[in-house]
C-alpha positions as CSV (number, residue, x, y, z in Angstrom):
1,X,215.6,61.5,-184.0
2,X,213.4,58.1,-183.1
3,X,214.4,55.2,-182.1
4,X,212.2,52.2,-182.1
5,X,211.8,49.0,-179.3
6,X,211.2,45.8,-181.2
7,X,208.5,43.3,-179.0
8,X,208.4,40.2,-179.9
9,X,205.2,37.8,-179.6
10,X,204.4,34.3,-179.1
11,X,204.7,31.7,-182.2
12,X,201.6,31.2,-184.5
13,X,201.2,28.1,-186.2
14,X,200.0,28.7,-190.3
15,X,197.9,26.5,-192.5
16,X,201.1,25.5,-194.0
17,X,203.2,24.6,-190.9
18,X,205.2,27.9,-191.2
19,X,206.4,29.2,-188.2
20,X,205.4,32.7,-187.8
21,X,206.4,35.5,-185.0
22,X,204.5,38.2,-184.1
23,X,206.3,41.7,-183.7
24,X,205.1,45.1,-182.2
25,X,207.3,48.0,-182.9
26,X,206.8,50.7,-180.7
27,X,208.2,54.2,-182.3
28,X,209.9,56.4,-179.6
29,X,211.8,60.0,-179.7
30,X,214.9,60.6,-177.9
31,X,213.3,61.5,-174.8
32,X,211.4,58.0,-174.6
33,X,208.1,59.9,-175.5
34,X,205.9,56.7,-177.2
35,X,205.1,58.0,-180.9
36,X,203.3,55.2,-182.2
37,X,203.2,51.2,-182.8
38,X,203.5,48.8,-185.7
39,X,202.5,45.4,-185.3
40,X,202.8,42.5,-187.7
41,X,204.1,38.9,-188.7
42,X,206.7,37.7,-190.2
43,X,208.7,34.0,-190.7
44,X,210.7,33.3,-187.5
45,X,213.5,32.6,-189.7
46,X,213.4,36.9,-190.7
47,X,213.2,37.9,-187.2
48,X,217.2,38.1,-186.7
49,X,216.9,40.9,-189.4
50,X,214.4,43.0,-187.8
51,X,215.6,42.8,-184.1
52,X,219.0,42.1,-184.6
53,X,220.6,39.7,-182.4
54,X,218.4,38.2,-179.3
55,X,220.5,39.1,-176.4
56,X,220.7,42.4,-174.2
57,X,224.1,43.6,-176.0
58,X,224.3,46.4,-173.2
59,X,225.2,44.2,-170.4
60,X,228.4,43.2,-171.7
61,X,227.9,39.4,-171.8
62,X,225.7,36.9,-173.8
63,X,222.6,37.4,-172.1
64,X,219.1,36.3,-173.8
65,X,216.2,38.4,-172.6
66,X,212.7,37.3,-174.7
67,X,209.4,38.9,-173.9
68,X,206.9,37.2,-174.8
69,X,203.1,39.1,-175.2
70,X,199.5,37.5,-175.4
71,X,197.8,39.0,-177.5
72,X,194.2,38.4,-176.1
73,X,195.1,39.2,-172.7
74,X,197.8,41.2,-172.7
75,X,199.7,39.5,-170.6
76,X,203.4,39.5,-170.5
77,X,206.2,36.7,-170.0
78,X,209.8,37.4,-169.8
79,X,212.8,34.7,-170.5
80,X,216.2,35.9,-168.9
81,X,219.4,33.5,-169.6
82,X,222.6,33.3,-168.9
83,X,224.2,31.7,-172.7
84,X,227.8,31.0,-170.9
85,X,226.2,29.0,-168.2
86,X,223.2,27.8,-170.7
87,X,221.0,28.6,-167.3
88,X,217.8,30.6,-167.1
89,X,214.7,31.9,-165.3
90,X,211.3,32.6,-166.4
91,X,209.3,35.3,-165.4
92,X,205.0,35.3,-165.0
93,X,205.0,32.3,-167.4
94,X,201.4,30.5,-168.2
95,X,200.3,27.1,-167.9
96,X,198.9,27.5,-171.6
97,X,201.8,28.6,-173.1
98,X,204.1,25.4,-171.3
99,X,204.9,23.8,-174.7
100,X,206.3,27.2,-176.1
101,X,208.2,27.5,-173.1
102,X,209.8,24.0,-173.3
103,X,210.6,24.3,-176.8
104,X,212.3,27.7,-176.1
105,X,214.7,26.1,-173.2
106,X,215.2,23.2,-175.4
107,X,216.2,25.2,-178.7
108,X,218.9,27.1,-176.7
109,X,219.9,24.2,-174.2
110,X,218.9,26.4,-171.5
111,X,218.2,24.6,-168.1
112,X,215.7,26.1,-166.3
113,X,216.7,27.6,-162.5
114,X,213.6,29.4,-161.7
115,X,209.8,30.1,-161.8
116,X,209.1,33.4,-160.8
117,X,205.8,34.3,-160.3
118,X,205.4,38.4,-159.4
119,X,201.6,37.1,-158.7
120,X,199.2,34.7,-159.4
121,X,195.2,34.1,-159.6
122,X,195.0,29.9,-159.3
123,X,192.0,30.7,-157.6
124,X,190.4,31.7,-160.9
125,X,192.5,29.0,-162.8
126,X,193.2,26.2,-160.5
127,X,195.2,24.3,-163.0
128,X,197.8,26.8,-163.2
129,X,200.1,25.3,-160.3
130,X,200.2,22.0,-161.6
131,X,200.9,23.1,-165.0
132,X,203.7,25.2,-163.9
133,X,205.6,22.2,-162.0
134,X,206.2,20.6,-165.4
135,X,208.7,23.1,-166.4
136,X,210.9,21.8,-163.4
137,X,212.1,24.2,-161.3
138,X,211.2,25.4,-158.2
139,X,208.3,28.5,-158.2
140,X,208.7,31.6,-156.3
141,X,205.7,33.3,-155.5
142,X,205.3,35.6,-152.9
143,X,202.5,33.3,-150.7
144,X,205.0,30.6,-150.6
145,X,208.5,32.1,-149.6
146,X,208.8,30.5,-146.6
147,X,208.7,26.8,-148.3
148,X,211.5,27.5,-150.0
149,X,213.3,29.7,-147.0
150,X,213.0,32.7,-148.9
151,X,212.4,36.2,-148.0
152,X,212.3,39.6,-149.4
153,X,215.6,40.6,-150.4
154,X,216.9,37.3,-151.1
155,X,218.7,36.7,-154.4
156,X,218.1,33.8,-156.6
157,X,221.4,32.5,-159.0
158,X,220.9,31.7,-162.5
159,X,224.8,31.8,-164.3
160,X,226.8,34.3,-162.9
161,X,223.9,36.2,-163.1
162,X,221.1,37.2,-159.5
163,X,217.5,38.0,-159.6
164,X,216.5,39.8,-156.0
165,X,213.1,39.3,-154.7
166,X,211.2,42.5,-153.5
167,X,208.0,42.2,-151.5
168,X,205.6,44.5,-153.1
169,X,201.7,43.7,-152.1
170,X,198.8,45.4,-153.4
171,X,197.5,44.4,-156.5
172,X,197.5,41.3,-154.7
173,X,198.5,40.6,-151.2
174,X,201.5,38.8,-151.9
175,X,203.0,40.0,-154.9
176,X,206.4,40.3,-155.8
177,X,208.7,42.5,-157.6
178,X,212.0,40.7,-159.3
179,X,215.2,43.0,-160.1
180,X,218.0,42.3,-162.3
181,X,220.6,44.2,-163.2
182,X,219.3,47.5,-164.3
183,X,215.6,46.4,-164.6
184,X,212.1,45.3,-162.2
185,X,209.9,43.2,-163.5
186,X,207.0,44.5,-161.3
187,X,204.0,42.4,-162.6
188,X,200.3,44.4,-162.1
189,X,202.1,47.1,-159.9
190,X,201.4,49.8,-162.0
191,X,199.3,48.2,-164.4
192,X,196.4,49.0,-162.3
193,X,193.5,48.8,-164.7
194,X,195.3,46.4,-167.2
195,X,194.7,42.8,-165.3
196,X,192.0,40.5,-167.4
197,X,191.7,38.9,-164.1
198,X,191.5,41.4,-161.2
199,X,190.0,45.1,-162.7
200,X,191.4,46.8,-159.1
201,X,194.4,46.3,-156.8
202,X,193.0,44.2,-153.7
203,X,194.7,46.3,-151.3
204,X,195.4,49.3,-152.5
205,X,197.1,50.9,-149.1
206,X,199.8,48.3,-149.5
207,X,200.1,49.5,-153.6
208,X,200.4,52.9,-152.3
209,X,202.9,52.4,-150.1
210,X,204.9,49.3,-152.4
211,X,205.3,51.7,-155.6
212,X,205.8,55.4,-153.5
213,X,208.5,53.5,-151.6
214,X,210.1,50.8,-153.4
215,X,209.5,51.3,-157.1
216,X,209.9,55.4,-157.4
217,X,212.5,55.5,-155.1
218,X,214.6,53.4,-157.9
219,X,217.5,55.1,-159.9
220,X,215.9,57.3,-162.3
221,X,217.0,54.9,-165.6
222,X,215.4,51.8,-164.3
223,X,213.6,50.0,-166.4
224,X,210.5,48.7,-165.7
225,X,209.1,45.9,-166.6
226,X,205.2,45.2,-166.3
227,X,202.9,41.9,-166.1
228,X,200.6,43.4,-168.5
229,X,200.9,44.9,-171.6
230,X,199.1,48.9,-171.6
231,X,199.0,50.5,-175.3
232,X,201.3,48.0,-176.6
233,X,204.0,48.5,-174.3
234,X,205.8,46.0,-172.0
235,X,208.5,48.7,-170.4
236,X,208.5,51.6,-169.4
237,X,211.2,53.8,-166.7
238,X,211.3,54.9,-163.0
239,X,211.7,58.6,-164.1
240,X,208.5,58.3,-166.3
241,X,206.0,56.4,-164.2
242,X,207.2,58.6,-161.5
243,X,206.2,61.9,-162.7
244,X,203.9,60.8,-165.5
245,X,201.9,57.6,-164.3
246,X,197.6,58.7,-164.3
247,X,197.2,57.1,-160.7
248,X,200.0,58.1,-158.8
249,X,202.0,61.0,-160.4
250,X,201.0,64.3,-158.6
251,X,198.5,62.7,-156.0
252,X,198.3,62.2,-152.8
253,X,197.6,58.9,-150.9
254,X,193.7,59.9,-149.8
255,X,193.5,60.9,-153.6
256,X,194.9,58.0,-154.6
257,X,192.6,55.5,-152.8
258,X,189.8,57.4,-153.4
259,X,190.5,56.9,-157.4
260,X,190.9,53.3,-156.3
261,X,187.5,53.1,-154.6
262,X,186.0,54.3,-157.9
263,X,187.5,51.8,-160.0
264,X,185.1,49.1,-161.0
265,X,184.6,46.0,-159.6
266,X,184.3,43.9,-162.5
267,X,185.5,44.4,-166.0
């Protein structure tokens, strides 16, 4: 039997002012084994019948989880809220996409608790920050914990619900790792080759160490959630990338790092 994982996309604007959503369904079996991907568009006002309702019904509460995908850069953005509490955090959100991400809080009433950035380049896009502070909360990323008195393993309230921060540097020297719940949200960890703006982890002893110790060492059924989208998937599990993932499964640290050094430079 197959299941399939609905992904939905950003908003595109028609000709005719119709609101369309992009979709990628990605076919699995039972064992989680990817099969294959449909991708499309369709009216927003269809989407309730393809994915069913927007909220992860396996918590046991009315939780809204949205990924949203780029589909030029691959790049991934996740909305977590809290519908009780109408409170919510975003998760590796862009500066381009801020009036999308405004009109999502204001369609559900959400007020926005957190920024959480798992890493940044605003040396490559120096605008980033500033567009960022529009969407009013404050922004954890990992080079700035201490302004906001926070350190790895601190938790961060939105509803009854916590994020926990995770220090996990390597792909860049501060990056961080967000759990909730039964899921990480582990930005260009383990999307090693996927970044449009970095084509190698900048350090990648601290990788090594950051996904050997604190991401495979996760339950088994953790989900994994990545900053970059790799063959049209956004998630993935600790069990998987564990035994299965092309730079660390079956390797050793030297071989790892030398795989590392061959990597190129520049996309």
């Amino acid at each position: 039997m197959a299941v399939n994982l609905v992904l939905r996309g950003a908003f595109r604007i028609c000709k005719n002012r119709q609101v369309l959503v992009s979709y990628k369904v990605c076919h699995l079996d039972t064992a989680g084994t990817f099969l294959g991907m449909v991708s499309g568009c369709v009216p927003e006002v269809l989407v309730a019948r393809i994915t069913g309702p927007q909220t992860t019904s396996n918590l046991g509460k009315n939780v809204y989880f949205r990924i949203l995908n780029n589909d030029a850069s691959g790049e991934m953005t996740y909305l977590l809220a809290d519908q009780d509490a109408r409170e919510a955090v975003l998760i590796d959100p862009h500066g381009r996409d801020l009036p999308l991400l405004l009109a999502l809080l204001a369609e559900r009433e959400l007020h926005l608790c957190w920024v959480l950035r798992t890493h940044h380049h605003d040396a490559l896009l120096p605008d980033e920050p500033d567009q960022l502070a529009q969407l009013g909360a404050p922004v954890v990323q990992g080079d700035a914990l201490a302004a906001l008195q926070l350190a790895d393993g601190a938790a961060l309230p939105f509803g009854d619900e916590l994020v926990r921060i995770l220090a996990t540097p390597g792909h860049t020297p501060h990056c961080l790792s967000f759990g909730w719940r039964d899921r990480l949200f582990c930005g260009g960890l383990l999307a090693l080759a996927a970044c449009p703006h970095q084509p190698r982890p900048a350090e990648p002893e601290a990788l090594w160490d950051s996904v050997t110790q604190r991401v495979f060492t996760l339950p088994d059924e953790t989900l994994l959630f990545a900053g970059h989208e790799q063959r049209a998937r956004a998630v993935s599990t600790a069990l998987e990338q564990r035994r299965w993932h092309p730079f660390f499964a079956g390797l050793t640290r030297d071989e790892f790092l030398a795989q590392m050094a061959a990597l190129p430079e520049n996309k």
